[in-house]
ROLUMVO-778958 format. One record per residue (C-alpha): residue in one letter; x, z negated, y. Coordinates in steps of 0.1 Angstrom, whole numbers, padded with zeros to 4 digits, always signed. Layout:
N
AXZY...
***
This chain:
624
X+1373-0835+1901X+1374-0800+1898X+1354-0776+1875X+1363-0778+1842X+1390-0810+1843X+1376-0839+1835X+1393-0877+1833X+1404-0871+1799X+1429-0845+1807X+1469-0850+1805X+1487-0851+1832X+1516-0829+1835X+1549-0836+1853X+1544-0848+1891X+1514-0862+1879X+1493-0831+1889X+1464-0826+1860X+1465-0795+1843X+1431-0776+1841X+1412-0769+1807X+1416-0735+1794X+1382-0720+1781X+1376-0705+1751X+1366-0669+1749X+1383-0660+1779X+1403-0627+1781X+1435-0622+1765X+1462-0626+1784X+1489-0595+1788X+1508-0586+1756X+1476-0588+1729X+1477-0628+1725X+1444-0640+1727X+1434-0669+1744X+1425-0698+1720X+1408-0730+1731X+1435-0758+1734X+1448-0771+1699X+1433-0736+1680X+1462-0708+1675X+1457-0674+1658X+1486-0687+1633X+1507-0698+1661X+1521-0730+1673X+1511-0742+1707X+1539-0734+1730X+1546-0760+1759X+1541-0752+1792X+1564-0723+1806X+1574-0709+1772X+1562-0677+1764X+1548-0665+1727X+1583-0652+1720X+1605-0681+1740X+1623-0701+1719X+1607-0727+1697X+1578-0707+1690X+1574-0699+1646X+1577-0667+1640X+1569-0672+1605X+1536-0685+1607X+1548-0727+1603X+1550-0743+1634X+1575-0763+1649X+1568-0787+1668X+1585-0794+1697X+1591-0827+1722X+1576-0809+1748X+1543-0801+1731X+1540-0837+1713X+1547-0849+1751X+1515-0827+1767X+1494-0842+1738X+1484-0804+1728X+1479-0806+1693X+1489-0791+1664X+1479-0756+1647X+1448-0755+1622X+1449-0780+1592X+1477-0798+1604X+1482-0833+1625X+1503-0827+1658X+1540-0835+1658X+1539-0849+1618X+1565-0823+1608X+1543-0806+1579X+1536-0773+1576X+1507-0757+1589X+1480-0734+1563X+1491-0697+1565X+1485-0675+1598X+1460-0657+1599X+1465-0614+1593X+1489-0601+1623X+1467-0598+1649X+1439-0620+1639X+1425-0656+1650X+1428-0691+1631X+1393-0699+1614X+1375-0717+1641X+1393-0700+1670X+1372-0692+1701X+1388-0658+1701X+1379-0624+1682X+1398-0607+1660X+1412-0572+1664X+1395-0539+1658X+1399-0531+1619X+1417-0563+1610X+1398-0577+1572X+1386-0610+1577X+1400-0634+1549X+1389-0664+1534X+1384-0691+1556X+1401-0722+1551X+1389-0756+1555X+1399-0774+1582X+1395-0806+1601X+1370-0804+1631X+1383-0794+1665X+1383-0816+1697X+1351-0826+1718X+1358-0794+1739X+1358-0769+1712X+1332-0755+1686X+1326-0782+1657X+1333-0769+1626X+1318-0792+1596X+1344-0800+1567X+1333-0786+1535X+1323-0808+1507X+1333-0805+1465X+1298-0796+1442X+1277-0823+1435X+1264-0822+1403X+1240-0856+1403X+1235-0878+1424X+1254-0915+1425X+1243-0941+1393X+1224-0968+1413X+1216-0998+1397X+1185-0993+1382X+1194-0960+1370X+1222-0975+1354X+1204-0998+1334X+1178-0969+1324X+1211-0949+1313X+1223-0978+1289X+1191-0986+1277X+1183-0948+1267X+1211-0949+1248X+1199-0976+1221X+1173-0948+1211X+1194-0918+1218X+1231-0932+1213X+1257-0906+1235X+1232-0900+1265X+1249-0922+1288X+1279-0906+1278X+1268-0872+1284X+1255-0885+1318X+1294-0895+1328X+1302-0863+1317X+1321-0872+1287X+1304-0845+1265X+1327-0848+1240X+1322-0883+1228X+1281-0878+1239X+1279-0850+1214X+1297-0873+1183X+1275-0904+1190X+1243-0876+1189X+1257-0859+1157X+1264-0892+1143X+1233-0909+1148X+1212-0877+1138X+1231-0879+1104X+1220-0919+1101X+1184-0909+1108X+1185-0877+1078X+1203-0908+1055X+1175-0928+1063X+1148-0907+1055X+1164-0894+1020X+1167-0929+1011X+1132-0937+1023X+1114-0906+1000X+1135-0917+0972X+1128-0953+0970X+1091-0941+0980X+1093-0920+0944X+1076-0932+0914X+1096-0952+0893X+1119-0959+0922X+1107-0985+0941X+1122-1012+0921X+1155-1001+0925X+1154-1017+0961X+1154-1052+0939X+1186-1050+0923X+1210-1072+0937X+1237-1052+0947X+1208-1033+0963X+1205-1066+0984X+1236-1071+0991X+1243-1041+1004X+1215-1039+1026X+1228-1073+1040X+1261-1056+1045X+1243-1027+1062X+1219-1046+1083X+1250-1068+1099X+1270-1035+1107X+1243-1020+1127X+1238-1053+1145X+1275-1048+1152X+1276-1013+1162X+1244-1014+1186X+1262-1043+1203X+1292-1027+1212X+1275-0992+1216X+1250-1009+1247X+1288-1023+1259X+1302-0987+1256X+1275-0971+1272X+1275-1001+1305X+1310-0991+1312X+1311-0953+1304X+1289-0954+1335X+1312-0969+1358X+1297-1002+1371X+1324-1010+1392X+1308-0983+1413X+1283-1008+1426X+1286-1035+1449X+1286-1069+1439X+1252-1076+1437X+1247-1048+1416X+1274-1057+1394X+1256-1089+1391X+1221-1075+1384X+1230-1051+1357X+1258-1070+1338X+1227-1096+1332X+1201-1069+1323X+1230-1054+1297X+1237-1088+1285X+1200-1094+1278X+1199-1059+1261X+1228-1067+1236X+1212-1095+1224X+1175-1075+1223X+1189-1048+1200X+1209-1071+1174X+1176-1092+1172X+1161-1065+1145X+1192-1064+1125X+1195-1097+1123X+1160-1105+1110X+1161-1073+1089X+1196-1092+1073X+1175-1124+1069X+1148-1113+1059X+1167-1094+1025X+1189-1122+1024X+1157-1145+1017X+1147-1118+0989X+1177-1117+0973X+1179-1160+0972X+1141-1158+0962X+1147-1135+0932X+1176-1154+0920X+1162-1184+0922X+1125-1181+0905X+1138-1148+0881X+1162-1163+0856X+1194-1147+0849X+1196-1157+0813X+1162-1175+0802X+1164-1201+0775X+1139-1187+0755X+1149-1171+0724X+1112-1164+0719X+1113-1139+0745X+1117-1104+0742X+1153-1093+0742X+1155-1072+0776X+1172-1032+0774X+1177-1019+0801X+1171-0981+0791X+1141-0995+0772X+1127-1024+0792X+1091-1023+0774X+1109-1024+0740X+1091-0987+0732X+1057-1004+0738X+1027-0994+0756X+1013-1024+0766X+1029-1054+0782X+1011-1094+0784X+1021-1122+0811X+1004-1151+0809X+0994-1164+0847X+0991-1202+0843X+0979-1224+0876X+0994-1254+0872X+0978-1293+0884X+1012-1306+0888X+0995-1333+0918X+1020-1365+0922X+0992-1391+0911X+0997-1371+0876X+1023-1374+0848X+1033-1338+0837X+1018-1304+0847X+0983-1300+0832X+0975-1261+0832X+0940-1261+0842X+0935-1221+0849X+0950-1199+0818X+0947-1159+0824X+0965-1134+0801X+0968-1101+0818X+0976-1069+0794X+0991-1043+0813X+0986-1007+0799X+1021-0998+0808X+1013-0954+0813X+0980-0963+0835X+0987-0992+0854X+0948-1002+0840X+0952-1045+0834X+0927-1061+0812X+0928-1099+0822X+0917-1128+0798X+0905-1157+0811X+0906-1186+0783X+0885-1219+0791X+0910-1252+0795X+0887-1271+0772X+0888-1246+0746X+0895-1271+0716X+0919-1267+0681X+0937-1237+0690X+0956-1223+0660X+0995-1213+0659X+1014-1188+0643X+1030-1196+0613X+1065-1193+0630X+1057-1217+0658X+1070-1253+0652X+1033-1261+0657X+1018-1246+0630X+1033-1270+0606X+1026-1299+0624X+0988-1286+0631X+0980-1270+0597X+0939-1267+0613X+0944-1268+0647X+0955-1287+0674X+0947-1321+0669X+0922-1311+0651X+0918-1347+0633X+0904-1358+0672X+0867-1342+0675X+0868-1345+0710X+0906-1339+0719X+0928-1311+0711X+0923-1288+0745X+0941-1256+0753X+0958-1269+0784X+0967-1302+0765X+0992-1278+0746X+1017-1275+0772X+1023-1313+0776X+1028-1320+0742X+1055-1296+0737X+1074-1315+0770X+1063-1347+0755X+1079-1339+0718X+1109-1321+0718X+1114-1337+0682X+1088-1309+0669X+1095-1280+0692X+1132-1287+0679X+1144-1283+0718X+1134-1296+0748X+1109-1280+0779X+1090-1256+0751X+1059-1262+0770X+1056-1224+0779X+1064-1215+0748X+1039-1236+0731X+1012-1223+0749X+1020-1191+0749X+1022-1192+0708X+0988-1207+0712X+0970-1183+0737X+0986-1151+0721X+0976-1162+0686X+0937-1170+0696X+0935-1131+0713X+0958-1115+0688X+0981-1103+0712X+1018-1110+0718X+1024-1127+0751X+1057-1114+0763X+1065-1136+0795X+1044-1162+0814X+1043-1172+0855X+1036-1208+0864X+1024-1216+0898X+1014-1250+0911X+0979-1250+0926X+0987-1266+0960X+1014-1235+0959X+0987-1216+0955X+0968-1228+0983X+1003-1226+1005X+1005-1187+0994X+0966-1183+1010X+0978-1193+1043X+1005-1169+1040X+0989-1142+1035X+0965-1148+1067X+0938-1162+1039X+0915-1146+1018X+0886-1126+1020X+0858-1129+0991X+0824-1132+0982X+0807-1163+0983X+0775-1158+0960X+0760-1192+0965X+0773-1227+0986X+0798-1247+0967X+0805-1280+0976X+0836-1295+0972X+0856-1336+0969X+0846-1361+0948X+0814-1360+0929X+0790-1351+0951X+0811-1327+0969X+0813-1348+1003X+0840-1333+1018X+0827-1302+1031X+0808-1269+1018X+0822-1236+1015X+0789-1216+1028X+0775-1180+1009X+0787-1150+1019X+0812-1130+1026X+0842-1153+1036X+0878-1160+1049X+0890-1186+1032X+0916-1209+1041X+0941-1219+1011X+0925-1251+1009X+0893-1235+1008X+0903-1212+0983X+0921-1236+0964X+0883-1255+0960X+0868-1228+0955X+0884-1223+0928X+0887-1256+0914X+0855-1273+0926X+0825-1284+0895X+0806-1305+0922X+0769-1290+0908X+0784-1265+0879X+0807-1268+0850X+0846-1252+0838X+0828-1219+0831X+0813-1215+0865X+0847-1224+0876X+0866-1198+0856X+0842-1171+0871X+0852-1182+0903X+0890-1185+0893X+0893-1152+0885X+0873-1138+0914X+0901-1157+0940X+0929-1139+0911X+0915-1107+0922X+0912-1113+0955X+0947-1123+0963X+0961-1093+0938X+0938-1069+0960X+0948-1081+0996X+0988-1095+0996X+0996-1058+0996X+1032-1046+1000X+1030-1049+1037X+1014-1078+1042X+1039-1094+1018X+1072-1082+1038X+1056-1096+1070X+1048-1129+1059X+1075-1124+1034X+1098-1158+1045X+1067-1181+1043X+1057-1165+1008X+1092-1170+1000X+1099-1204+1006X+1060-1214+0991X+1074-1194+0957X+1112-1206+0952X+1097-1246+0950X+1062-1239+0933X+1070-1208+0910X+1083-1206+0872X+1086-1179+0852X+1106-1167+0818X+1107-1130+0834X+1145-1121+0834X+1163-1109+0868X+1171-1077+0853X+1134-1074+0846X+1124-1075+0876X+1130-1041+0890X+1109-1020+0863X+1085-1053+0870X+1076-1036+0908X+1069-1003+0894X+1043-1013+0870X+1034-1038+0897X+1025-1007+0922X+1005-0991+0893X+0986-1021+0889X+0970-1024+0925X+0959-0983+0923X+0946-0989+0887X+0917-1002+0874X+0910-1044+0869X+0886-1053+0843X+0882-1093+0829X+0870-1109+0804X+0864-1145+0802X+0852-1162+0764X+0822-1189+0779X+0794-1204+0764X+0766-1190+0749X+0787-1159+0734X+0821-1182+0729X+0817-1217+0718X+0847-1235+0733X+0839-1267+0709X+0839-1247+0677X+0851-1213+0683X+0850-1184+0667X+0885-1170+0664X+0875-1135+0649X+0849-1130+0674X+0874-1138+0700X+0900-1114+0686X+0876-1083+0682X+0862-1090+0721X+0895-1086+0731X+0905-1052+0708X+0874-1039+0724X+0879-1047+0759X+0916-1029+0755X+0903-1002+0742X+0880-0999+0771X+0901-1003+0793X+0922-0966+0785X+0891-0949+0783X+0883-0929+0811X+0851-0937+0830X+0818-0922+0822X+0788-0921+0849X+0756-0928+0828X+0731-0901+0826X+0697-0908+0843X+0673-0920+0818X+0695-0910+0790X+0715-0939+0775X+0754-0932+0773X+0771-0912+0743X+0799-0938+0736X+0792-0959+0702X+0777-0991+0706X+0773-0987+0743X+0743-0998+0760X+0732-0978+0782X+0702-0975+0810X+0673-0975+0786X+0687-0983+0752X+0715-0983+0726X+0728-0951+0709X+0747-0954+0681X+0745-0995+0684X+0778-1016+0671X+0774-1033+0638X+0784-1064+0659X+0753-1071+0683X+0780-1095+0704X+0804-1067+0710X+0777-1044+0726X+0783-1037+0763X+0785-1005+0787X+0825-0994+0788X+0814-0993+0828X+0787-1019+0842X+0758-1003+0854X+0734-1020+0880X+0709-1026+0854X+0715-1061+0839X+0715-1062+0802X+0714-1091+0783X+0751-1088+0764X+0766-1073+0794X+0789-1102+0801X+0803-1098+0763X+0823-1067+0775X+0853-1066+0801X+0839-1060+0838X+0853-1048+0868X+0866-1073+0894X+0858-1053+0924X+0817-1053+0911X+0821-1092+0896X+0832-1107+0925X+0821-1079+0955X+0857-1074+0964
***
């Protein structure tokens, strides 16, 4: 084998091999450079013994190929597969050399743009084919997965990623006008006097409605997103792996909406079912809704807790607490009435009245109790004149003894109330000394001093227990756990336990409150928790629940509403206060004509001996 022929050479005819022409080799005579085999300056290859101008050579820059050359296995010109019969790329300027030819060009010829073409044989220069812009790099599987899941936060960015902008930038614009919705809704609900409108039940139902649509649209926006991003790209395993991670995802972003449209659904079944539509009592205040106080500035519920336990005929309302709402302030003075307080009086146009001229049951010495009062009505429809006018018996009753009209009233079983402790995550009060509890000699446990958690049944004992003290002792605790649980089941710790409060509510909770009501109810309710609490409770030895005096009662209870609007005053030191009849830190100035009615209008730490005549604060009664 000679220099430059190797075994891969054609053969030409007598089967004599044909040596290898070199590149960069001197043009031959006549100006045609000498190419490397299968490069031409815009020329064809001519077969052997045909000259540049012999026939079969292009003289128009596309070759044509003839038998001969496809027979020496020379191939074709630039760009273009030998002996196909498609045109080659344009020839080079007259006198110039195909890109990738080992020749030069000519003195004062322009180069041109190089075209791309495929690389040349083993024997010539390589020339590496030029590849389109890339402007990322290829989606693998985890970073299509990241893409989808990006867009559940920031909707259109997997979009945008595939390089559909357009439909990127309308899912970016569309959820940036969601979020500015959102937030105008949320200041305006958040307004004063606006809250409540988030109870109406077209409110509900639309935020149902609302809730199930963006379950819907998150669902098939992950979807959109997963294919937008071309997963067929992947191999099978990847196909695999991510359609499970999307699937997973789909079902991860509905979740919220779904519990979000449960969750208002309960509400809205809650409301309707406790809050009646129409309430048969024609007693009750008729509701306007541009005037729901009836041009009043005060507003009274009466909060009855209910023994209603199955080894008992009827509900007996062992826990009676009237609470007067200043309706401009939010400031709540709450009552706490005695269940043994005996021969309550009724107006004259209760159905009572006539049939207890002197008092309940005032012909038994020993009978006659307040929360006997709700029983009898059940019991005697015949003198009511209809039937269930239990509530409004009692409310006759307790509204009559104060002097005050009691608009609506909220009955809650006891063991409810226990149920709505536990909801709440219990309840946190101050234990001033042990109480025992069970039976009469409290042997079923001890609820130690301090500062406690307590469990609903703890609570609920608390409350109820008189193992080593008597109803008042009780009351005082009563209306320490009232405070308690109106201080800590805050707004948010109601919506998250909201579906155990619920259900507790819709089988232990009554009420004459209309629906209707109910939104103005929860902006007064939001005043209430910001304002100021103050109770009084009509014990033994100022009130005398055997024989009581009804006047006494009824000018406590002027006084203590009075209080109640007046702004607080911080007691001079050593100087007694300058309100009336107020005791202050050394003495009385100004003293009341009524020695019983003397108290501070804000409880000082000095004890004084009528200070538990006058309505005192919850938070320094009971160290909430």
């Amino acid at each position: 084998m000679h220099l430059g022929q190797d075994s891969g050479d054609l053969t030409g005819e007598g089967g004599k091999r044909r040596p290898r022409r070199r590149a960069g080799r001197a043009p031959r005579p006549g100006g045609v450079p000498d190419t490397p085999t299968g490069q031409t300056s815009g020329v064809p290859a001519a077969t052997p013994g045909r000259a540049s101008g012999a026939p079969g050579a292009s003289t128009s820059g596309v070759p044509a190929a003839t038998d001969a050359s496809a027979a020496a296995g020379v191939p074709a010109a630039a760009g273009v597969p030998a002996a196909s019969g498609a045109p080659v790329a344009e020839a080079a300027e007259a006198g110039g050399t195909a890109p990738g030819a080992g020749g030069t060009p000519p003195s004062g010829a322009r180069p041109g743009p190089v075209p791309a073409g495929p690389p040349t044989d083993s024997a010539g220069p390589t020339a590496a084919p030029a590849s389109p812009p890339r402007f990322a790099r290829p989606l693998t599987t985890g970073t299509l997965i990241g893409w989808t899941a990006l867009s559940v936060i920031l909707p259109g960015a997997a979009h945008l990623r595939a390089g559909r902008r357009r439909t990127g930038s309308i899912l970016l614009g569309a959820f940036g006008v969601l979020l500015l919705l959102g937030l105008i809704t949320a200041i305006t609900l958040s307004g004063e006097g606006n809250t409540g409108l988030a109870t109406r039940d077209g409110v509900l139902g639309l935020g149902v409605g609302l809730a199930g649509l963006g379950a819907l649209g998150w669902f098939l926006l992950v979807l959109a997103s997963y294919i937008t991003l071309g997963p067929s790209r992947l191999n099978g395993t990847g196909q695999i792996v991510s359609g499970i991670a999307i699937g997973t995802l789909c079902v991860a972003v509905t979740a919220p909406f779904a519990l979000a449209a449960s969750t208002v659904l309960t509400v809205k079944q809650t409301v309707n079912a406790i809050f009646p539509t129409d309430p048969q009592d024609p007693a009750a205040p008729t509701f306007k809704p541009e005037d729901p106080w009836d041009g009043r500035d005060r507003i009274n519920f009466l909060l009855i807790g209910g023994d209603g336990a199955g080894n008992r005929e009827g509900i007996r309302t062992d826990s009676m607490n009237v609470a007067s709402i200043h309706i401009k302030t939010g400031n709540t003075v709450m009552f706490s009435l005695p269940r043994n307080l005996q021969h309550v009086r009724f107006p004259p146009t209760s159905p009572l009245a006539k049939q207890f001229p002197n008092g309940f049951m005032r012909e038994l010495p020993n009978g006659g109790l307040l929360n006997e009062v709700w029983q009898y009505a059940e019991d005697h429809p015949e003198v009511m004149g209809r039937k269930h006018q239990g509530p409004r018996a009692l409310m006759d009753a307790i509204g009559y003894t104060l002097n005050l009209k009691v608009d609506y009233y909220a009955l809650i079983n006891m063991y409810g109330f226990a149920h709505l402790v536990d909801a709440i995550g219990g309840l946190k009060i101050k234990v001033d000394q042990d109480v025992k509890y069970g039976g009469s000699f409290g042997t079923a446990g001890t609820i130690k001093a301090g500062y406690r958690t307590l469990s609903g049944e703890e609570a609920l004992w608390y409350g109820r227990s008189r193992v080593g003290s008597d109803d008042f002792s009780r009351m005082a605790r009563q209306r320490c756990v009232i405070g308690a649980f109106a201080q800590q089941a805050t707004p948010a710790v109601v919506l998250t336990n909201f579906t155990k409060i619920a259900g507790v509510a819709k089988r232990m909770a009554r009420t004459n409150i209309p629906r209707d009501m109910l939104e103005h109810l929860t902006d007064l309710a939001l005043k209430v928790k910001d304002a100021r609490i103050t109770s009084l409770q009509f014990v033994p030895p100022e009130f005398y629940t055997g024989s009581p005096d009804w006047q006494k009662i009824r000018a406590a209870s002027a006084k203590a509403l009075r209080q109640s609007t007046q702004p607080r005053r911080a007691p001079l030191a050593g100087r007694g206060t300058a309100t009336p009849g107020a005791t202050g830190a050394t003495g009385t100035i100004g003293a009341s004509p009524t020695p019983t009615l003397s108290a501070p209008a804000k409880p000082t730490a000095s004890k004084s001996p009528t200070a538990n005549r006058s309505a005192q604060s919850l938070d320094e009664v009971c160290g909430l």
